[in-house]
BATI-209149 format. One record per residue (C-alpha): residue number from 1; residue in three letters; x, y, z. Coordinates in nm, 4 decimals, decimal comma. Layout:
BEGIN
<site doti="NUM" kero="Ala" east="X" north="Y" up="Z"/>
...
***
This chain:
BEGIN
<site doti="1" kero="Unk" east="0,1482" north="-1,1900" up="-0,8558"/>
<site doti="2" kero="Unk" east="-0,0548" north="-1,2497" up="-0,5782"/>
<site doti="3" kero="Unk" east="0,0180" north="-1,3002" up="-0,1821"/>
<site doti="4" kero="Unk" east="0,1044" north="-1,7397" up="-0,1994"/>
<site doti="5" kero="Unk" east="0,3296" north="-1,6208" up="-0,5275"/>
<site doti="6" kero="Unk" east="0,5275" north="-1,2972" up="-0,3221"/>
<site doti="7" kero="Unk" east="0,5820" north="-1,5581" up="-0,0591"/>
<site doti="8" kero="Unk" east="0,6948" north="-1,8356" up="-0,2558"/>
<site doti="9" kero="Unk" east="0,9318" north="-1,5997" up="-0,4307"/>
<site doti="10" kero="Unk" east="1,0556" north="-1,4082" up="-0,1175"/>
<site doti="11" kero="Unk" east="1,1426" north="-1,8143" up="0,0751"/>
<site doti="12" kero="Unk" east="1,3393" north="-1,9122" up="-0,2213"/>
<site doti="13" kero="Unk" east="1,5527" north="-1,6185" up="-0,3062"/>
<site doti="14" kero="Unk" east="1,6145" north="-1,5251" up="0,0449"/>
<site doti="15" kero="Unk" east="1,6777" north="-1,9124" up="0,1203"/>
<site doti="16" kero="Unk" east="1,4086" north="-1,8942" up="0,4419"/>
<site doti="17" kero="Unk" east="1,0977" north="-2,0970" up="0,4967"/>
<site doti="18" kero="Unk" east="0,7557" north="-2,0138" up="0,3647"/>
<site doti="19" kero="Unk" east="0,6413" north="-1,9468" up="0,6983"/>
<site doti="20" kero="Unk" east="0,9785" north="-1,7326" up="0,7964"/>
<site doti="21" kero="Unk" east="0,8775" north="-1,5347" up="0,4918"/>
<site doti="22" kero="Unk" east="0,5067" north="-1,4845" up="0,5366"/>
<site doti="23" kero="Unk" east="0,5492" north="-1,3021" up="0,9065"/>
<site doti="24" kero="Unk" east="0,8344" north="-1,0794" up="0,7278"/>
<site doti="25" kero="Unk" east="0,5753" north="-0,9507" up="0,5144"/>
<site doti="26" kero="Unk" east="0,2997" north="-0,9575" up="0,7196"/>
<site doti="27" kero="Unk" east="0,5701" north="-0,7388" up="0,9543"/>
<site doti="28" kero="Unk" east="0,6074" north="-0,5312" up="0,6092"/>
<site doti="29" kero="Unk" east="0,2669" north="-0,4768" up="0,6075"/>
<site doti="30" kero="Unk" east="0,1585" north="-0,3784" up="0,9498"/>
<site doti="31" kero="Unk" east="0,4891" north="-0,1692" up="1,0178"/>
<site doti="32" kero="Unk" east="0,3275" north="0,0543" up="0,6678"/>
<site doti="33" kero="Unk" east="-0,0501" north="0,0739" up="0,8291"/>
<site doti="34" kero="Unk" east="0,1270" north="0,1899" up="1,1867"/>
<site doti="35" kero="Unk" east="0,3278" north="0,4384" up="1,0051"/>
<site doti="36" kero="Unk" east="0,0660" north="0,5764" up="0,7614"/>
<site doti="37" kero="Unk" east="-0,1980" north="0,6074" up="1,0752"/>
<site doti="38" kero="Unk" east="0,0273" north="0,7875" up="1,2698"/>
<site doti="39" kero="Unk" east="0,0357" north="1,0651" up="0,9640"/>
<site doti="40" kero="Unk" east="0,3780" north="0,9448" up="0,8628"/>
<site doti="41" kero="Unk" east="0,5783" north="0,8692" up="0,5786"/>
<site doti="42" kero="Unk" east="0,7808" north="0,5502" up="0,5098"/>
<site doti="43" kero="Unk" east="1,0482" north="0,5933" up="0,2608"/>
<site doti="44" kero="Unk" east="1,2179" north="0,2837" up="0,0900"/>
<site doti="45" kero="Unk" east="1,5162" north="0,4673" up="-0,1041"/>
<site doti="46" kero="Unk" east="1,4681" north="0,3784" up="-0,5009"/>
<site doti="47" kero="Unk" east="1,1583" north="0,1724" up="-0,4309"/>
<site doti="48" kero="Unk" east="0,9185" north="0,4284" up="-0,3326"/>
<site doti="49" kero="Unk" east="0,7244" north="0,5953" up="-0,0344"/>
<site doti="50" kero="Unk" east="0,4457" north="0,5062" up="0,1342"/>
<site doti="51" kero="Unk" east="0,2119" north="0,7871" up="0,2954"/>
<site doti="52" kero="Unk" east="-0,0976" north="0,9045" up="0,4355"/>
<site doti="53" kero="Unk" east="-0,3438" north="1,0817" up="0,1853"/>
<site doti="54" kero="Unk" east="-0,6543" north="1,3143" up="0,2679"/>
<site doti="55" kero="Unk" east="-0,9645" north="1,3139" up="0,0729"/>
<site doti="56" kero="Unk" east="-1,1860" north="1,6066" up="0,0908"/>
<site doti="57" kero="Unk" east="-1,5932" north="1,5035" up="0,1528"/>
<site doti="58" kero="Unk" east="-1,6982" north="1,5726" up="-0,2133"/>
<site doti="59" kero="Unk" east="-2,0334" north="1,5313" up="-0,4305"/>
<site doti="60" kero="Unk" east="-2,0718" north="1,2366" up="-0,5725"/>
<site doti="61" kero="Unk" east="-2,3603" north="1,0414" up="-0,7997"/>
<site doti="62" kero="Unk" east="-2,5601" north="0,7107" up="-0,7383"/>
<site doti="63" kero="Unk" east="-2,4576" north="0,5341" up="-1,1022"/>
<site doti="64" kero="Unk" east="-2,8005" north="0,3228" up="-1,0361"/>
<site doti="65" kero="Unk" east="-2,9923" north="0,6544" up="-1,0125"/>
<site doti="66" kero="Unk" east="-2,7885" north="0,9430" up="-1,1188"/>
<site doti="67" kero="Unk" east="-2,9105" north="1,1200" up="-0,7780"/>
<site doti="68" kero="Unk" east="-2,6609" north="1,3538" up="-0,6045"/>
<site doti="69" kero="Unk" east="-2,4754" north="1,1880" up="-0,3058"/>
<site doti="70" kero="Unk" east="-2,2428" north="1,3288" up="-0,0116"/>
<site doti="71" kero="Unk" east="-1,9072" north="1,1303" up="0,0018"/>
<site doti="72" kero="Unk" east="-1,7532" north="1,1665" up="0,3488"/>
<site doti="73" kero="Unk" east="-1,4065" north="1,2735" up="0,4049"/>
<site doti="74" kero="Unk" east="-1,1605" north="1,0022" up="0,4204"/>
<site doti="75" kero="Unk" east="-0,7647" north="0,9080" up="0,4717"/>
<site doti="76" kero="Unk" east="-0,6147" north="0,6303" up="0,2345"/>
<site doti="77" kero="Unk" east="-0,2231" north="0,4819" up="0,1919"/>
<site doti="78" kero="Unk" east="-0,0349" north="0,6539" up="-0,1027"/>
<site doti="79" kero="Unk" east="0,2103" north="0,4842" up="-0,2833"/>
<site doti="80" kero="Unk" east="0,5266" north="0,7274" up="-0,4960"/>
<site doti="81" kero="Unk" east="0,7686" north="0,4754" up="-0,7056"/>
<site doti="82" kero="Unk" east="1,1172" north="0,6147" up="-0,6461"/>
<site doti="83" kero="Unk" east="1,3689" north="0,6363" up="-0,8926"/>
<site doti="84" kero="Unk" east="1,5194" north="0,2930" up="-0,9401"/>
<site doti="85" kero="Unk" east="1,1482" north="0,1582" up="-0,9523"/>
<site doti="86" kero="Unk" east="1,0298" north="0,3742" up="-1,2211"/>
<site doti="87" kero="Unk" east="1,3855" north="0,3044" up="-1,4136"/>
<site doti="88" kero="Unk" east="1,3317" north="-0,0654" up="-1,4195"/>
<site doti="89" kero="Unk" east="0,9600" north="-0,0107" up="-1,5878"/>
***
C-alpha cells in the first residue's frame, strides 16, 4: 500500500475527505519525527512504538572496491509492533 492508497482508505472508512485525511497523516507523521528528535518514544498501545535508535560509527566496505570505509555515527526511527499487531500477522 502506498501513500494515495493509505489515504484513500483512511477518507472512506473514517467518512472524511481525501484532503481531511491527508493532513491527519501528514500530522501522524511529523508529530513521530518531533517526538523521535527530541530522544523520545511514542507509544500506540497494541500497534507498536516508535523511537529513536543510535548507530555506533562502524567499519564498513566499498562493494565496488572491497576497500575499508569509516561509516559515521548516526540516529534513525525504530519501529516495535505491539501485541495486537503482531497477533493479527
Amino acid at each position: 500500500m502506498n501513500k494515495a492508497e493509505l489515504v484513500e482508505k483512511l477518507s472512506k472508512d473514517a467518512g472524511i475527505s481525501k484532503a481531511q485525511a491527508e493532513a491527519a497523516i501528514k500530522s501522524f507523521t511529523e508529530a513521530v519525527a518531533k517526538t523521535a528528535k527530541k530522544d523520545g518514544k511514542l507509544t500506540l498501545v497494541g500497534f507498536g512504538t516508535f523511537s529513536l535508535a543510535k548507530r555506533k560509527a562502524r567499519k564498513g566496505r566499498n562493494p565496488k572496491t572491497g576497500q575499508e570505509i569509516k561509516i559515521k555515527a548516526s540516529k534513525t526511527v525504530k519501529f516495535t509492533a505491539g501485541k495486537n499487531l503482531k497477533a493479527s500477522l
